[in-house]
N, C-alpha and C positions, 0 to 999 in steps of 0.2 A: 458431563460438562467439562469441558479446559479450566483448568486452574486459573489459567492467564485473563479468562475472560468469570471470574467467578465474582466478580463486583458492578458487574453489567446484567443489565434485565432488558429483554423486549416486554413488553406490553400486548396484549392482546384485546379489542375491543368488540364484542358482536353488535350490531344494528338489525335492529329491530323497529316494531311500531305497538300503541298499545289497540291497534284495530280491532285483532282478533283474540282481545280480551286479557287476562291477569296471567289464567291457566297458559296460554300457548306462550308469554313469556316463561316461565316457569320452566316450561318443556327447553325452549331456545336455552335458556341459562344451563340445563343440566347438560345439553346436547355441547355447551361452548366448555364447560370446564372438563368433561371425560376428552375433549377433544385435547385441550392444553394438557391436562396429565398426560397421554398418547403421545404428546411430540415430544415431550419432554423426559421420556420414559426412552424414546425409540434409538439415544445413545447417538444419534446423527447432528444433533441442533449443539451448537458449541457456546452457546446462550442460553440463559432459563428464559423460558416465555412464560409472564406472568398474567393470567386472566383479572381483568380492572372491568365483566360486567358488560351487562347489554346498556346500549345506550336507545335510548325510546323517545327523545326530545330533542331538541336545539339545544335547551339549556342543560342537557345532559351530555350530548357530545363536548361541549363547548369548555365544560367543568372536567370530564375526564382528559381533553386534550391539553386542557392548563396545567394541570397535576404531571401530565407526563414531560411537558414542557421545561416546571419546574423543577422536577425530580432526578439528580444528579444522575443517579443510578440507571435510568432509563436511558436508552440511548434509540428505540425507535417506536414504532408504533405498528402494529399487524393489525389491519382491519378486513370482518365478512359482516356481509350480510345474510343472515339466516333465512331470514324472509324478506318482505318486499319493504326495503326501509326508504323513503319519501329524503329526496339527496337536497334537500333544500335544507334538511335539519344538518346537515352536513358543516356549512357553507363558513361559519364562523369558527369552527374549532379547526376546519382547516387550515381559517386564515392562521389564525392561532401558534398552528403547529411548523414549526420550521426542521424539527428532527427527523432523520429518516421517516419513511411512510414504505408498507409493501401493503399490498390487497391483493389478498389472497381468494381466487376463486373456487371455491370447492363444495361441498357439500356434505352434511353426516353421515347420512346413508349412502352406500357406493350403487345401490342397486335399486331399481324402483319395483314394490312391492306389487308385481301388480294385480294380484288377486285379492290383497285387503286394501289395497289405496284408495280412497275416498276424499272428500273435498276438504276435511280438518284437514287429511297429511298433505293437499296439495298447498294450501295456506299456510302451514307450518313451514315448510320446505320450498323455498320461493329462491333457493339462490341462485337458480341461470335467469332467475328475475331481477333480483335485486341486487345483482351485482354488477348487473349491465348499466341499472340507475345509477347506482353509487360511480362506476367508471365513467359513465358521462358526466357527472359534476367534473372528478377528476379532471378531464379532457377540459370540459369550460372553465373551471378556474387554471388551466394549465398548471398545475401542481405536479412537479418533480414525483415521481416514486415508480418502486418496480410491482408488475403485478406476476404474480404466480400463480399457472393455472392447473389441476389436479385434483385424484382425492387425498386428501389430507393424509392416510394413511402410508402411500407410497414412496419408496424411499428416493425415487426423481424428484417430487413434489418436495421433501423435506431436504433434500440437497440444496436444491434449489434456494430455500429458506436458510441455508447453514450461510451459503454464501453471501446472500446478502447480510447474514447476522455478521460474519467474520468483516465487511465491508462497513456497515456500521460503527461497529468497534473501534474500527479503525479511523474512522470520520468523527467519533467524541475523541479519540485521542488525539489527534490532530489540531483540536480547538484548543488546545493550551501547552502547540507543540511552540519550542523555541530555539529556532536556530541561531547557533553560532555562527558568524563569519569572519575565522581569524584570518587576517589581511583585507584585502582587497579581490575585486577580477584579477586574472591574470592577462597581461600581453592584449588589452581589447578586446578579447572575446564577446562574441555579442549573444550567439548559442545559449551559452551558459549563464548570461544574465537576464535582467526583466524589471517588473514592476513586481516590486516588494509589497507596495499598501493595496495596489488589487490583487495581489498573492494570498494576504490577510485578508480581505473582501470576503475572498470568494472560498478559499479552503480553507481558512482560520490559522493557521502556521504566522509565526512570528521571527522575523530573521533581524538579528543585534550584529552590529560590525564591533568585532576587539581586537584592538591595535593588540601588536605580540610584545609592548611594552606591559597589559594587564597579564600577559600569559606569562609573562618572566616572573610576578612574584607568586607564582603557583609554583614556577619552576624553582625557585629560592626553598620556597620551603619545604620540599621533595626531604626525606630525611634518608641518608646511605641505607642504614639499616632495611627500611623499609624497599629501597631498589634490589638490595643483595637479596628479599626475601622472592622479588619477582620472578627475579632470575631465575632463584631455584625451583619455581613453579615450571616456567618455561621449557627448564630439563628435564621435567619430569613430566610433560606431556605432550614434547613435541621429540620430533629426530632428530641431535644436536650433532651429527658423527658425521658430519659435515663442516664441524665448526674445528678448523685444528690450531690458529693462530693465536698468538696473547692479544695481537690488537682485533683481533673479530669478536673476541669475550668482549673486550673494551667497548667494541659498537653496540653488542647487544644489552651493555649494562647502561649504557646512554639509551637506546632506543625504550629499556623499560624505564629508566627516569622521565622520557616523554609520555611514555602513557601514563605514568602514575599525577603527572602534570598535567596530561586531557583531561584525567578521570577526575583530578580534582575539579579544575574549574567547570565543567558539565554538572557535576553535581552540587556545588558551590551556587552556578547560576540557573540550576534547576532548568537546562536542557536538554534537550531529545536529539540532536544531532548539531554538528557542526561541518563547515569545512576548512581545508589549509589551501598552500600556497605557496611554493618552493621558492618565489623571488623572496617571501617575509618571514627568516627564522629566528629574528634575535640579530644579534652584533656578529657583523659581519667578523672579527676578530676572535671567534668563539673559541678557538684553542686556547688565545690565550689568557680573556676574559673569563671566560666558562660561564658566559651568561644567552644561552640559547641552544637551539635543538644543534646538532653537529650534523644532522639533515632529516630532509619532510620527514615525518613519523608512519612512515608506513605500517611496522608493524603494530603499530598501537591502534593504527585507523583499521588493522583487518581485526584483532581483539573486538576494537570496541564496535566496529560492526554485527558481530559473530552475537554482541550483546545485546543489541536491538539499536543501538544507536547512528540516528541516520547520518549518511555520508556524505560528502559529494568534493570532489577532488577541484582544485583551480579555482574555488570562492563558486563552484555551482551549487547552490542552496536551493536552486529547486528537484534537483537530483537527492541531497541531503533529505528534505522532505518527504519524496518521494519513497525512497529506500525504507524510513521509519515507518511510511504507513504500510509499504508490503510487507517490512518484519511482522509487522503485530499483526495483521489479518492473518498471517500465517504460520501465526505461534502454533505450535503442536501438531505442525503437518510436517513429514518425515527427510525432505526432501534439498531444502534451504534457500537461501536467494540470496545474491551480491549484487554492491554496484560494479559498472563494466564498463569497459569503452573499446569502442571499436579502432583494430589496434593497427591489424596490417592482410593484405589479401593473398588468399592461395587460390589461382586461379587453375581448373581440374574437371571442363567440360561442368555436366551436369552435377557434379560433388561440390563445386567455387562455396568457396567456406570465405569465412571473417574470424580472425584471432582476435579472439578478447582477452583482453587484458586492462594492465595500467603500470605505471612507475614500478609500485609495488602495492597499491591497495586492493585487491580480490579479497570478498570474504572468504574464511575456509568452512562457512556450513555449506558452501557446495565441492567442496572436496569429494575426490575419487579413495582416500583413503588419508592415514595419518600426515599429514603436513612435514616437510623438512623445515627447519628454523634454521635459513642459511645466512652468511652474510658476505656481501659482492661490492666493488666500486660502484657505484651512481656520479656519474660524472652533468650533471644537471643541475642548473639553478645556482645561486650562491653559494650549495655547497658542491664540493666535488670529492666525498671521503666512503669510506667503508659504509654500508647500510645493512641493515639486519633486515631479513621480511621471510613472510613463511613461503615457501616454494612448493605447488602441486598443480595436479591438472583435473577439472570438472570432471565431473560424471556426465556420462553418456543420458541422452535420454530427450525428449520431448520436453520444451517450456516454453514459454512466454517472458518477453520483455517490453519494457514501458520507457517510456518522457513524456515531458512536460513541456512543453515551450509556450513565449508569450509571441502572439501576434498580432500586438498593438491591441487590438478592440477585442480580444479573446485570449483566455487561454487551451492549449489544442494537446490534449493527449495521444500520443500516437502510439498504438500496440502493434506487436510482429511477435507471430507464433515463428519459434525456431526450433532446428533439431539439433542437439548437441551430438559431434561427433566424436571419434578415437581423434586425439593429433599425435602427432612424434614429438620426444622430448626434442628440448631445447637447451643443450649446454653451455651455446653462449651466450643466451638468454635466460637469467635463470630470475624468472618471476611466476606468480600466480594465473592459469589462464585459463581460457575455454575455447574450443574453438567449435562454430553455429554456420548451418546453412539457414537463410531466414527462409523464408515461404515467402512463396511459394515456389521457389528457387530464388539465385544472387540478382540474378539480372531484373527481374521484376519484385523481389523482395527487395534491395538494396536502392532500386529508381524510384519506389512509391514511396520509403523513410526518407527520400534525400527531397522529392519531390513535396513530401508535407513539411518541410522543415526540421526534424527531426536532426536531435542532438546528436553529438559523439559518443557521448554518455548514455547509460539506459540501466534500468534497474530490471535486473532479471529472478525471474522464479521455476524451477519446476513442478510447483506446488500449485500454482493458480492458474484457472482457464481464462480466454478472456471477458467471460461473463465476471467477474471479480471486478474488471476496471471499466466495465460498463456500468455497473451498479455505482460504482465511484462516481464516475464519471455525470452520473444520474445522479447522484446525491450532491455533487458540485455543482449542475449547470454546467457545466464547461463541454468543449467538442472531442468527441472521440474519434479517430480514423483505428481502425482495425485491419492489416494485412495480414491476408493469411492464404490457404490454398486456391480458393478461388480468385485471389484478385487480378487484376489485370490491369496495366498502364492504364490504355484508354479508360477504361469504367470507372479508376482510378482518379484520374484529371476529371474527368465528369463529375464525380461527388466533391473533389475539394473547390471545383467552380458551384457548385448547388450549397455548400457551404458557407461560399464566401457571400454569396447573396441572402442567404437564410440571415445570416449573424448582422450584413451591415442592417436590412430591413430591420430586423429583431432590436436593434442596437437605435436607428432612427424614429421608432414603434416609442422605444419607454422615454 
């Protein structure tokens, strides 16, 4: 089990009935706990899954799903039916239940005995029965959850299960996420903005707006001592032989003053991500006040990414969100994720790539190797001075990336499987980047992102399939568009036209 997820529990529930008497529960109980010890043994499930007990009643589903409800610790619920369990008993622990839900179809035995099978084993062993019940209630109370179909044993079947576990996880952390938004939007942006309280609704995320007037007495109380200490961290795990001026020490020993100023207030107001704002850094006079950033904090926003803390550049707070929840579902997978934006195009027949980048915030957990700690003019925004940021280029490799947008009566996540390529440095360019062909090439990866609305912004991973933000996406309610090798323009406009009728009905419905 991951460290990161060692204070999280799924739940395991068997359904059951008490028809075929005391003994065949008995059997079902012993057949549900060798089964939880097994997943939990098999070193795949990044979650303990804890058996809570066949349930044999209404007032027994109804009492286990209130307990898992109220039990911090829990974060979802995993339900089989062993044998043929009557989905009416169902009906109220469902209502009940609002935390993730998977139902799992599978069975004990992988094989059917068929030389001693008899009518007790065919009644004990009722699940391509009873699971077909239990999934029609599902289907008629329309109840949100993923099902997974296998025998339990198999390491696809328990993948399967990991992911929605790392999905869940990430769905209780999210319920008491709280974004910072130091400043404002930038420039009208309308991408990157939305509805804040149906943001809360519906993912549970909290975004606070903080003038950079609260961020200056973070900044006040920063103590030198404790900046020179940063520094010396810096030199000692990044590549500084890049750095040869006294005034690019100077930027870099401001740029750790600002993170130690993030770091304070994040943890001060007990947030999970924030974003900035290059029009809003303080007094415009800052040389000679010396009361605000001397510019954006890049490298403290790629640190405090690299930490788990969500981002989102320009006041984009549902980027910020986003980011947070792909960190944690992907705690202790090897590979990393940043947020990105789509920067500038290299057009190259059938190779037409997109450089990702930004100003300067790329996380470096997807770095290709040790990070340079360089510092460059930034001629942008209110300020126009030296900046410090760490300087590399992505790993090669196959991932996935995400957004978020609001489209007024919905919000719509939109995924694109990309392949990360080789790029050529960039000397006089010198920031963090990747550069991606999306899928299923530019021309029809690039027209189906622009054509669902899809942001500048995107949180990327090569850690996660897009079954990850389906599961999300399923535990949100919200609409997911998926491009990837197969998609195609037309088939494309056809689903976001079948969408937009699905949602206003759906929406004119409650």
């Amino acid at each position: 089990m991951i460290k990161a997820f060692e204070n999280f529990e799924v739940w395991f529930v068997t359904g059951a009935q008490l028809l075929y008497g005391g003994d065949a529960v008995v059997q079902v109980d012993g057949h549900s706990t060798e089964m939880v010890a097994g997943m939990n043994a098999s070193g795949i499930l990044p979650v303990k899954v804890v058996y809570k007990g066949t349930a044999n009643s209404s007032a027994e589903v109804l009492d286990v799903m209130s307990r898992a409800e109220a039990d911090p610790k829990c974060i979802g619920v995993i339900t089989w039916m062993h044998t043929f369990s009557p989905a009416k008993m169902w009906i109220h622990g469902l209502q009940r239940l609002t935390k993730p839900l998977l139902h799992l179809h599978t069975q004990f035995n992988k094989e059917i005995p068929w030389e001693t099978m008899d009518m007790d084993f065919m009644n004990l062993n009722q699940s391509a029965h009873g699971d077909r019940e239990f999934g029609h209630i599902l289907a008629r109370m329309r109840k949100n959850h993923k099902t997974v179909v296998g025998y339990w044993k198999d390491e696809k079947t328990l993948e399967h299960i990991a992911v929605w576990q790392r999905v869940a996880a990430a769905w209780a952390d999210a319920q008491d996420m709280r974004i910072l938004r130091i400043g404002d939007q930038m420039n009208n942006v309308a991408v990157t903005d939305g509805d804040k309280v149906e943001a809360e609704i519906r993912m549970g995320y909290h975004v606070d707006y903080v003038p950079f007037s609260d961020v200056l007495q973070y900044f006040k109380a920063v103590e030198d001592s404790d900046v020179d200490a940063l520094v010396a961290k810096y030199k000692s795990i990044y590549d500084t032989s890049y750095v040869q001026r006294e005034d690019g020490w100077k930027s870099i020993w401001n740029a750790a003053k600002a993170e130690l100023t993030l770091r304070a207030l994040l943890e001060d107001r007990g947030a999970k991500g924030f974003t900035t704002n290059f029009d809003d850094l303080g007094d415009v006079d800052v040389k000679i006040s010396g009361m605000g950033f001397d510019q954006i904090p890049g490298l403290a926003s790629q640190r405090l990414m690299a930490e788990g803390y969500g981002f989102g550049a320009e006041g984009d707070w549902k980027s910020a969100a986003l980011y947070r929840t792909l960190w944690f579902m992907t705690q202790g997978m090897p590979s990393g994720c940043s947020f990105l934006e789509d920067y500038t195009l290299n057009f190259d027949g059938e190779r037409t790539s997109i450089l990702q980048a930004h100003m300067l915030e790329v996380c470096p957990l997807i770095a290709d190797s040790k990070p340079n700690l360089e510092v460059h003019y930034l001629g942008i925004g209110v300020r126009k001075t030296l900046t410090a940021r760490l300087v590399f280029r992505a790993k090669t490799g196959r991932g996935v990336t995400a957004t978020v947008v609001d489209m007024g009566n919905r919000f719509r996540l939109v995924v694109n499987d990309v392949e990360c390529i080789e790029s050529k440095p960039l000397p006089e360019l010198p920031v963090a980047s990747a550069l991606w062909i999306p899928m299923p090439n530019f021309e029809v990866g690039a027209g189906a992102w622009i054509l669902a609305g899809g942001t500048h912004h995107s949180c990327f991973s090569y850690d996660v399939t897009p079954e990850f933000w389906e599961d999300y996406a399923e535990i949100a309610g919200i609409e997911m568009l998926h491009i990837n090798e197969k998609t195609t323009i037309s088939d494309f406009k056809q689903q976001l036209r079948n969408n937009e009728i699905y949602y206003m009905l759906n929406r004119a419905l409650k």
